[in-house]
C-alpha positions in Angstrom: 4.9 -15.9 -31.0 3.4 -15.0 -27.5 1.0 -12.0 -27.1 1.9 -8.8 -24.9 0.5 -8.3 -21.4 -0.2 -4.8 -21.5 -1.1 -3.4 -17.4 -3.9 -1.0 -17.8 -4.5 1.6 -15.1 -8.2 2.6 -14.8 -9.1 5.6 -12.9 -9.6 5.7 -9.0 -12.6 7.7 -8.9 -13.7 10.0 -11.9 -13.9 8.4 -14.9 -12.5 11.3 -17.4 -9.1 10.3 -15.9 -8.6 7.7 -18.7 -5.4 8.6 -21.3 -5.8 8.4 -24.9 -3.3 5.3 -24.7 -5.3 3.9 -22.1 -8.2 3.3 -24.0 -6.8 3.0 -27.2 -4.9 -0.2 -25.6 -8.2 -1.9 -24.3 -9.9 -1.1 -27.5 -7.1 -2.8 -29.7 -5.8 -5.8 -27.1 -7.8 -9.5 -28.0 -9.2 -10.1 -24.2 -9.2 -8.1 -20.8 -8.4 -9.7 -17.6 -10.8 -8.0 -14.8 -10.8 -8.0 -11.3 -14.4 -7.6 -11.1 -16.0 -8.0 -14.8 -18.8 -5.7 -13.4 -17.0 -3.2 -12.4 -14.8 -3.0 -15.5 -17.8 -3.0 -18.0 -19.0 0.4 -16.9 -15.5 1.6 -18.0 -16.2 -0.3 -21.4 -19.4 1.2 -21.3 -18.2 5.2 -21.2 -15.8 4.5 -23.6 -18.3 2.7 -26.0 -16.2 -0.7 -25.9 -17.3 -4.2 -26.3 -14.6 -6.6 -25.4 -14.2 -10.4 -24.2 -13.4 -10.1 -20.3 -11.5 -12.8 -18.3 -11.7 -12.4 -14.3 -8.4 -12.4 -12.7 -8.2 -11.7 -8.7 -6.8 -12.5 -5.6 -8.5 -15.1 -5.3 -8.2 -17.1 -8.3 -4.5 -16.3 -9.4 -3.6 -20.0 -10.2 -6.3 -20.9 -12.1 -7.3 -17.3 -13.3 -3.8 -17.0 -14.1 -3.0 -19.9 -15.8 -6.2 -19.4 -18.2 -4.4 -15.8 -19.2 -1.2 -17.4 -19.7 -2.0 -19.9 -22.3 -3.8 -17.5 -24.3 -1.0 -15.0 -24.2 1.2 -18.0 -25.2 -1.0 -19.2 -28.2 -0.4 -15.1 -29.2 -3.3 -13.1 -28.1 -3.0 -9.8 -26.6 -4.1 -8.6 -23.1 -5.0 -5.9 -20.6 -5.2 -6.4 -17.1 -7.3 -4.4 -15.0 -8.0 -3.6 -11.5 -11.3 -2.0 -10.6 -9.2 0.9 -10.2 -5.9 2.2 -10.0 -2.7 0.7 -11.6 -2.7 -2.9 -11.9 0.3 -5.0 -10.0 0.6 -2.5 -7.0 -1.1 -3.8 -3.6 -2.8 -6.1 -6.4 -1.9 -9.8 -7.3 -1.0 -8.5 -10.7 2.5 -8.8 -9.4 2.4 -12.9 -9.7 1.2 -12.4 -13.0 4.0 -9.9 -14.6 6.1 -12.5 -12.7 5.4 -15.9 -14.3 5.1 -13.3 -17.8 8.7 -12.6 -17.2 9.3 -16.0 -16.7 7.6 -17.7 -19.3 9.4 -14.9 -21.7 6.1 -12.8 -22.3 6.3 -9.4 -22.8 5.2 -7.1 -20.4 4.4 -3.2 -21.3 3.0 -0.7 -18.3 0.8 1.9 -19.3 1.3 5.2 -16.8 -1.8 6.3 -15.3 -3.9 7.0 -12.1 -2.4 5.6 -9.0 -3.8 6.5 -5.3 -0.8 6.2 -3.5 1.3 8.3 -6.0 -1.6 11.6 -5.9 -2.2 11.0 -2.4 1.5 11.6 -1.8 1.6 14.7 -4.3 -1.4 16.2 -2.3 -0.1 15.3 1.2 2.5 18.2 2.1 4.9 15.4 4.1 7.9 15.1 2.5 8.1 13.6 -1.3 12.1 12.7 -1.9 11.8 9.5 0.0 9.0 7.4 0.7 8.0 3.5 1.7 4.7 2.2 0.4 3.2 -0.1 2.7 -0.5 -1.1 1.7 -3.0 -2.3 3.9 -1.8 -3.8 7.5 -2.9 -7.2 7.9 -6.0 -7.7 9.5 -4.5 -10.6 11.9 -4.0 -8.2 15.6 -0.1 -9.7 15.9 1.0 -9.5 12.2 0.1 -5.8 12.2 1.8 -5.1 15.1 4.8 -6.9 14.1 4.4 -5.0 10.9 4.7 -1.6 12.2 6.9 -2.4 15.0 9.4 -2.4 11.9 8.7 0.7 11.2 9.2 2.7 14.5 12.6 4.2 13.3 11.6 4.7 10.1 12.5 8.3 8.1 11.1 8.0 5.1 7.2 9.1 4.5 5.2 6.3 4.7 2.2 5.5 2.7 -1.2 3.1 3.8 -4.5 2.3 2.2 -7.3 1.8 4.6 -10.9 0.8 4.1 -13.8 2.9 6.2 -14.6 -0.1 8.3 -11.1 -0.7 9.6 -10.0 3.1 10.0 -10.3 3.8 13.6 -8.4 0.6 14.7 -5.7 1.4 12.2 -5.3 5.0 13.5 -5.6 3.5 17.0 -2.5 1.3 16.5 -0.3 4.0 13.8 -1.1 6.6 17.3 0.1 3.8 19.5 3.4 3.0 17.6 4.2 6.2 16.2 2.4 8.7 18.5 -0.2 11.3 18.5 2.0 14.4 17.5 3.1 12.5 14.2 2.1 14.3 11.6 -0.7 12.4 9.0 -2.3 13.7 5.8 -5.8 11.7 5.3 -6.9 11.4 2.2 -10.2 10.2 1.3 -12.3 9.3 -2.3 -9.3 10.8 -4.0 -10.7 12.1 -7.2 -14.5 11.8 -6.5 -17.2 13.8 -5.4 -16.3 13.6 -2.2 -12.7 14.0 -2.0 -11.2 15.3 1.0 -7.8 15.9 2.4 -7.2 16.1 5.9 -3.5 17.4 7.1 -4.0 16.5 11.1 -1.6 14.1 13.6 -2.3 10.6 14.6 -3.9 11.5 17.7 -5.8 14.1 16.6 -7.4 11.7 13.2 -8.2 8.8 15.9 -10.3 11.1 17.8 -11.8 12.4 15.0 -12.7 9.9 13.4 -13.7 7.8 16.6 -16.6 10.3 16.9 -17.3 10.6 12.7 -18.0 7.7 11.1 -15.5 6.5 8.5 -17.0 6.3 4.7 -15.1 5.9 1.5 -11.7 4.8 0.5 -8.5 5.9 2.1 -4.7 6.9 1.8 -3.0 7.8 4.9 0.6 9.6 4.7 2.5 9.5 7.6 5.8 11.7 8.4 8.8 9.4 8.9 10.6 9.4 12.0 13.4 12.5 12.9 16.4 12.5 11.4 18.3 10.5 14.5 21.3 12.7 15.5 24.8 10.7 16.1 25.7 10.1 19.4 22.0 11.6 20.8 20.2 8.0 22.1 21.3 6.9 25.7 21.7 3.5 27.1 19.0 4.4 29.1 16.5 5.6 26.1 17.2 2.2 24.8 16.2 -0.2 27.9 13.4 2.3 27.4 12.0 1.2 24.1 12.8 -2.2 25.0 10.9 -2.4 28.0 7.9 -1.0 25.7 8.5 -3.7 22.8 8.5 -6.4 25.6 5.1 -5.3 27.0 4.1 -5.7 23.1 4.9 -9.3 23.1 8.7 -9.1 21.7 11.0 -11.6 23.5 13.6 -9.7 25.6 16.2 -10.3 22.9 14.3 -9.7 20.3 13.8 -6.5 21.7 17.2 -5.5 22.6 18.0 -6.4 18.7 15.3 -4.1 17.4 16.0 -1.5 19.9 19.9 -1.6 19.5 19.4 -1.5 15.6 17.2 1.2 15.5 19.0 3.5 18.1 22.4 3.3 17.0 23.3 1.4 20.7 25.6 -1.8 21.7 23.5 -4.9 21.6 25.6 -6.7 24.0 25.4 -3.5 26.4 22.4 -2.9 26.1 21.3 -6.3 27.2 23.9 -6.6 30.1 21.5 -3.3 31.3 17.6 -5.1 30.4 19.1 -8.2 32.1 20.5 -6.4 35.0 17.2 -4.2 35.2 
């Protein structure tokens, strides 16, 4: 009979965030499946644990994997870590609970810390709808494709950031979004240092173009208005396809995007770009 994967959170910054049920699960699975095994023992370590630790990452899911598999399969239990946070969000985890489901391996989620969840709670931008997006890619056209989908977006949406890529992010979420958007920063959520900034897009670029970045961050940006029926002109769309062109979109790419997201003809308002 195969083991259970159990997915562990572990806390993003102070370490009495730990659950009863949290510990009490890494104290009675057989092995634990680490991101970083040094990271993880100074958890073990505050809660006076000695266990056998596997290292599972982005960059060794097929053979990391694989090696957690068959020892789930021959009926061990696990836990799977991340160096914090809950495992399988923004985290290769997901593969993981994937071939587990697969293979017919039960999987059991233990609820616990999660950045982007308390950085929304803390954020004061609207909670009933949100889209979690991650980290942008670092690749300049993937990232602009990536939030070029997102323009008419309503729902709150939620990135993680590291300090040496901040600036350019807030650069290019100012850029797409603009700099009266509203944005909640949150930085070293539970730690010493925590700090939660409610600001715009323009005015955290400037900020932080003259403050140097340092720490970990979640940034919550407002969703787009609410687009009234019928308000969006032929002319406001040959607008914003005019400014996705200049970003590299083909003209009918554009049109499409622009069409979609303003509620406008496709066909008419490419009869006007072409004509233009």
């Amino acid at each position: 009979m195969a083991g259970t994967l159990y997915l562990v959170p572990t806390p993003i910054g102070n370490l009495t965030d730990i659950s009863r049920r949290m510990a009490d699960t890494l104290a009675e699975v057989d092995f634990i499946a680490a991101e970083d095994t040094r990271v993880t023992v100074k958890l073990l370590n505050h809660l006076g644990l000695k266990k056998p630790m596997v290292t599972y990452h982005r960059h060794n899911t097929e053979t990391g994997g694989q090696a957690v598999m068959d020892r789930l399969l021959a009926g061990e239990d696990c836990a799977l870590v991340t160096d914090a946070g809950t495992p399988a969000v923004s985290d290769p985890g997901e593969e993981l609970v994937s071939r587990c489901g697969e293979a017919g391996i039960p999987v059991c989620a233990i609820p616990g810390p999660c950045a982007l969840v308390t950085a929304l709670a803390v954020s004061g931008q609207p909670t009933g709808r949100f889209t979690f997006e991650g980290f942008l890619a670092m690749n300049k056209k993937n990232r602009r494709a990536h939030l070029n989908a997102l323009r008419g977006e309503e729902r709150t949406m939620i990135f993680y950031e590291a300090p040496h890529k901040l600036t350019a992010t807030l650069h290019d979420l100012e850029e797409t979004f603009g700099a009266d958007r509203p944005l909640t920063v949150c930085r070293e959520l539970t730690k010493l240092h925590e700090e939660v900034r409610r600001t715009t897009l323009g005015q955290a670029a400037a900020w932080y173009q003259e403050n140097a970045p340092k720490g970990e961050f979640v940034l919550v940006v407002r969703g787009a208005e609410t687009a009234q029926e019928g308000e969006a002109t032929l002319e406001d769309g040959l607008r914003l396809v005019n400014k996705l062109w200049e970003e590299g979109l083909s003209l009918r790419d554009a049109v499409k995007q622009a069409a979609k997201e303003l509620g406008l003809s496709r066909n008419q308002l490419y009869g006007l770009a072409v004509g233009s």
